[in-house]
C-alpha positions as a printed NumPy array, in Angstrom:
array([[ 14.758,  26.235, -17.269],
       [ 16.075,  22.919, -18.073],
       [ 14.509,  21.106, -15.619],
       [ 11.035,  22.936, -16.123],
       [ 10.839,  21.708, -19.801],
       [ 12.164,  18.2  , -18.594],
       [  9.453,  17.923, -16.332],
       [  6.421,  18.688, -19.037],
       [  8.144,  16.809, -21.593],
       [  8.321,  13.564, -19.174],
       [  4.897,  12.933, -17.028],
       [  1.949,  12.758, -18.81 ],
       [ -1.23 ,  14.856, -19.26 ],
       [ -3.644,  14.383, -21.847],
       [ -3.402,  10.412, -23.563],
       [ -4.694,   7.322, -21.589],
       [ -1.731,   4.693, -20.142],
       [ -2.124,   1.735, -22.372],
       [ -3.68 ,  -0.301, -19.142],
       [ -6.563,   2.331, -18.104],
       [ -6.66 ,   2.817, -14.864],
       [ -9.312,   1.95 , -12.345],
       [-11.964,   4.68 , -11.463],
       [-12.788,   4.239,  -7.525],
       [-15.01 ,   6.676,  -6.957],
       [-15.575,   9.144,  -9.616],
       [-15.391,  12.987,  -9.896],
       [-16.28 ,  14.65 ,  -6.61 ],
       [-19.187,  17.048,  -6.116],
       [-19.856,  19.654,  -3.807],
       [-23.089,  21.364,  -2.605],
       [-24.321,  24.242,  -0.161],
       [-26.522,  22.598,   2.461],
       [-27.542,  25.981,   3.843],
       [-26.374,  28.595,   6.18 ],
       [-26.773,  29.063,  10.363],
       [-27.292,  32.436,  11.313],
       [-26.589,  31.629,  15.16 ],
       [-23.243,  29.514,  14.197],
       [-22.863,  32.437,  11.398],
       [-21.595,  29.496,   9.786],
       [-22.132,  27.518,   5.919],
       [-22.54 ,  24.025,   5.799],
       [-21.434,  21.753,   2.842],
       [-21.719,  18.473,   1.421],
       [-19.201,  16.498,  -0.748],
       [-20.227,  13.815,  -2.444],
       [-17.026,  11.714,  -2.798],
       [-18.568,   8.522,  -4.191],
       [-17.939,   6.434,  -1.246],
       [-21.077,   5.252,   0.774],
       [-21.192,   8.407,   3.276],
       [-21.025,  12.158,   1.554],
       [-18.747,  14.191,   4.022],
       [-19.835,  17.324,   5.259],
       [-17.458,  20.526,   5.616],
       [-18.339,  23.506,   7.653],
       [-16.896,  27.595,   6.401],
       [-17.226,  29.654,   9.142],
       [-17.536,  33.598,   8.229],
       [-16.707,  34.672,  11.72 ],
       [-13.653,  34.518,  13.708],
       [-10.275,  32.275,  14.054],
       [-11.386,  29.772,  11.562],
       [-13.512,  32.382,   9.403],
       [-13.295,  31.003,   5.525],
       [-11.648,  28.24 ,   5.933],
       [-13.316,  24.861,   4.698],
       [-13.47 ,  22.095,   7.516],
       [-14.395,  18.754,   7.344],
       [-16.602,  17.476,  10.182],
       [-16.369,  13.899,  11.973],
       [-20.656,  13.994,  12.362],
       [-23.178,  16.022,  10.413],
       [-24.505,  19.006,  12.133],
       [-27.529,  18.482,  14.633],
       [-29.527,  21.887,  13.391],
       [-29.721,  20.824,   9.935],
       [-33.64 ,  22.127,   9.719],
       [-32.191,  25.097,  11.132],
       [-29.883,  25.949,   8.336],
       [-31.173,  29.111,   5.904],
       [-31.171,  28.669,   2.18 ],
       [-28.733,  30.364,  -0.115],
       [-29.566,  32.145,  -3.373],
       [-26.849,  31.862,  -6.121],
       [-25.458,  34.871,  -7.574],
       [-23.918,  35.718, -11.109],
       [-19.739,  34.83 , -11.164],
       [-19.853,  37.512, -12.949],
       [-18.581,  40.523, -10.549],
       [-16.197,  38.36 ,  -9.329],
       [-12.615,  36.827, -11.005],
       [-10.638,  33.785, -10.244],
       [ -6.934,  34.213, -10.41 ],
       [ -4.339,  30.99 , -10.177],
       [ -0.64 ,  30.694,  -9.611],
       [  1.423,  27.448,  -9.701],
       [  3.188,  27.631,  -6.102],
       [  4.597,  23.883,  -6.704],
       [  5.068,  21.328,  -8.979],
       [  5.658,  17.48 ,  -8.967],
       [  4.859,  14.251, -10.583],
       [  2.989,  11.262,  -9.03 ],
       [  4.075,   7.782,  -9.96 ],
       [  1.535,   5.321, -10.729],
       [  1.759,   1.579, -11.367],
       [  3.215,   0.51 , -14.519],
       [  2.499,   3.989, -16.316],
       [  4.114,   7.081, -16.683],
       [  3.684,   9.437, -13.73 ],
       [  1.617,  12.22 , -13.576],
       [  1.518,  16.202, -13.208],
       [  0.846,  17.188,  -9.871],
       [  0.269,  20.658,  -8.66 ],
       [  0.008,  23.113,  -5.678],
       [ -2.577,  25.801,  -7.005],
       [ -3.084,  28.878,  -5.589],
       [ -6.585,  30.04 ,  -6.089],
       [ -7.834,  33.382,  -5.533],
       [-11.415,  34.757,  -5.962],
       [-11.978,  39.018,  -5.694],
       [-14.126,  41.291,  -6.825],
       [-14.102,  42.454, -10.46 ],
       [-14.888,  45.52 ,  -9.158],
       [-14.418,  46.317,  -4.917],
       [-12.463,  48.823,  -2.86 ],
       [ -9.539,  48.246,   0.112],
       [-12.156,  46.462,   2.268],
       [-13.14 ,  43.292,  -0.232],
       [-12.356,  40.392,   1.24 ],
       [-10.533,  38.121,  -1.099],
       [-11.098,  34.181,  -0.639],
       [ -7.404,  31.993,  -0.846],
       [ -6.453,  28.928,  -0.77 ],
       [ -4.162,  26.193,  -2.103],
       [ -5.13 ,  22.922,  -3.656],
       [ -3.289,  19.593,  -4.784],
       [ -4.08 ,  19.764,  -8.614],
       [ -3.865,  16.878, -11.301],
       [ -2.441,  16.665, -15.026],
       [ -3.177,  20.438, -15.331],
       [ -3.132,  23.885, -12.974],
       [ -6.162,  24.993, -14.31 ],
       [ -9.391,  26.167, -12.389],
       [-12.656,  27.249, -12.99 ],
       [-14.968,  29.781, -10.876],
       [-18.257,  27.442, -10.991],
       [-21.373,  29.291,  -8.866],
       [-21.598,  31.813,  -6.279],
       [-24.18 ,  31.922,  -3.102],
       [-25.076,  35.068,  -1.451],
       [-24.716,  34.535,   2.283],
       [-28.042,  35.555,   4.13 ],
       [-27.996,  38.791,   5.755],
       [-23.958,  39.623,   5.638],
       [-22.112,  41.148,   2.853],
       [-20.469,  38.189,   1.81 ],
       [-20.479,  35.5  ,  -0.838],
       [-19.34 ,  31.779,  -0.9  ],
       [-17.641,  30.773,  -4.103],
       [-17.287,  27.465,  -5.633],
       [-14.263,  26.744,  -7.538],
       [-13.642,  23.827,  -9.478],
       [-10.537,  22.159, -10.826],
       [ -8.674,  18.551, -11.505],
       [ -8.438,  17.216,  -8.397],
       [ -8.723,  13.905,  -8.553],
       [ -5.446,  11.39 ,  -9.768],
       [ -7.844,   8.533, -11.467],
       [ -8.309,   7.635, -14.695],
       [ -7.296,  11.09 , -17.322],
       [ -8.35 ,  13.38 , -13.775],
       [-11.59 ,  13.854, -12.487],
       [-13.331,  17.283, -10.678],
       [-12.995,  18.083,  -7.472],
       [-14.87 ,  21.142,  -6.035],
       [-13.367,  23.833,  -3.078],
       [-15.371,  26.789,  -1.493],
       [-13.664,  29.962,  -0.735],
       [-15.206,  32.99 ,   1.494],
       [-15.323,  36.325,  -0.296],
       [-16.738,  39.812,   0.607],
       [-17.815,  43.196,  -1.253],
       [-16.905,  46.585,   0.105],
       [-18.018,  47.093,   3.084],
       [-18.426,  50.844,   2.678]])
């Protein structure tokens, strides 16, 4: 317990360091390019504020189903790719859970919080077949998260959720968005 309240009570959170610090790219930002029905895959772009966005791929079939990969080209079929309608957050909840914690040193400052975060996105209301979405992200200053929007997937009975939370170690922490896979009842 000691070192749990020595650890909040020494790295920083909420003020400025006297010398702010540089912002290199800003908050980053994700969006749903579309999905393709023959890849049975979702496409994503995250705007990182360098010159070239990067583009992630969440397959919802097979080894790699739900997980979010970056990809070294964009996608060749990009007219190909289906839109998505977004769907109410509502049905669905967001649970967290602090699996690590550290502090980041900076340059001449105080360090920083710095966080493994569980997040995990079900149904509010769904039976033993829902398909939960996990993952863990690095998380800045604070654990906390945020279930942003929700796209229905075209023609399957799942969902790809958008979660966002303080991700990024520059100036007081910036966003930083992560999509997670999640599925209704399948009964």
């Amino acid at each position: 317990m000691r070192a749990s309240i020595a650890y909040l009570t020494t790295t920083s959170a909420t003020v400025p360091v006297p010398v702010p610090l540089p912002t290199l790219y800003g908050a980053h930002r994700m969006e749903v390019l579309g999905y393709h029905r023959g890849e049975r895959a979702v496409y994503l772009r995250e705007h990182v504020g360098a010159p070239m966005p990067i583009i992630h791929v969440v397959r919802t079939r097979g080894e790699h189903a739900g997980r979010m990969i970056a990809l070294s080209k964009p996608p060749a079929a990009v007219a190909e790719l289906l839109p998505m309608d977004e769907i109410e957050p509502d049905a669905w909840s967001l649970t967290t859970r602090v699996v690590q914690r550290r502090a980041l040193r900076i340059p001449e400052g105080r360090p920083i919080r710095k966080f493994a975060v569980q997040l995990t996105v079900d149904p509010v209301i769904g039976g033993r077949d829902a398909l939960s979405g996990r993952t863990v992200v690095t998380a800045y200053l604070r654990p906390r998260a945020q279930l942003d929007r929700m796209w229905a997937i075209p023609g399957e009975p799942l969902a790809l959720a958008r979660v966002t939370y303080v991700g990024v170690p520059e100036g007081i922490g910036l966003d930083k968005h992560v999509a997670l896979l999640v599925g209704r009842d399948l009964h």
